[in-house]
N, C-alpha and C positions, 0 to 999 in steps of 0.2 A: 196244052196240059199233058199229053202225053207223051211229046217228048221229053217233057220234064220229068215224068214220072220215067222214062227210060232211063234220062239220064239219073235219074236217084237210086234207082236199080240198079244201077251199073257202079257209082261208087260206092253203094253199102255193098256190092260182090266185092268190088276191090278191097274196100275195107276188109273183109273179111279176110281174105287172102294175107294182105298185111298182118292181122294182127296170129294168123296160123303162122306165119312164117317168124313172127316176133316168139309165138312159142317156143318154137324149133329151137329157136340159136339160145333164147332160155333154159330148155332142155339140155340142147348141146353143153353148154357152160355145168350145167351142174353134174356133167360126167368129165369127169377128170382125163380121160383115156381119149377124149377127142382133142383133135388139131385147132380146134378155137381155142378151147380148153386151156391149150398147154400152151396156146399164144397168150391170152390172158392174163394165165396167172405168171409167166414170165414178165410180160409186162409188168403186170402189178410187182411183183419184188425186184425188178431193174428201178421203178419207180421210187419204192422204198428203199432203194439203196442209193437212187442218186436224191435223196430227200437229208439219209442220214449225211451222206459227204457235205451237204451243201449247209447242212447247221454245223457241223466242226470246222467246214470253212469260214462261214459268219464269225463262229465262235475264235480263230484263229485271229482273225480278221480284226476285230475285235480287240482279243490281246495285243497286235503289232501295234495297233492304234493308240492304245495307251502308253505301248514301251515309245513307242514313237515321239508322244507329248512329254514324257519323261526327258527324254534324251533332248528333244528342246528347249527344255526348261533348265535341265544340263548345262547347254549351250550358252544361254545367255546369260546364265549366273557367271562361265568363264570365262563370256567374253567383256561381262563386266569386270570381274579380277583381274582381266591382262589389261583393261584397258588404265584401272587401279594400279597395277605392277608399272605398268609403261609411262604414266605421270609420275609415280616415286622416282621410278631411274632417272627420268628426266630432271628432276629437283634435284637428284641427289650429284646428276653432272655439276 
């Protein structure tokens, strides 16, 4: 039992410890002027900017897609015309 009780002691110290140290870096973040701080919130807007690139790319993405179905669609209406053109000439030998 008492070891048990040492050892309960010992991680509610540690705990404690942990959760001082979680303050800190909470603290730290809410001042702008520290080195987490300015890592942070760099991070964060490198994120938001490779967030926005990646929706106009989808978005890009997207439009080739459709020009791309068009232009297939293109395709084989022409290549039903030549193939149209290519039995007239033939008849018309």
């Amino acid at each position: 039992v008492a070891a048990l009780q040492d050892e309960k002691n010992s991680l509610m110290s540690e705990n404690e410890i942990m959760n001082d140290r979680l303050e800190q870096l909470d603290d730290s973040l809410d001042d702008p002027n520290t080195v987490v701080a300015k890592k942070y919130f760099s991070a964060q807007l490198q994120l938001e900017q490779l967030q926005e690139e990646n929706f106009r790319l989808e978005a890009a993405k997207d439009d080739y897609r459709a020009h791309c179905e068009d232009l297939e669609k293109q395709l084989i209406e022409l290549q039903h015309r030549n193939n149209e053109l290519t039995s007239l000439a033939e008849e018309s030998r």
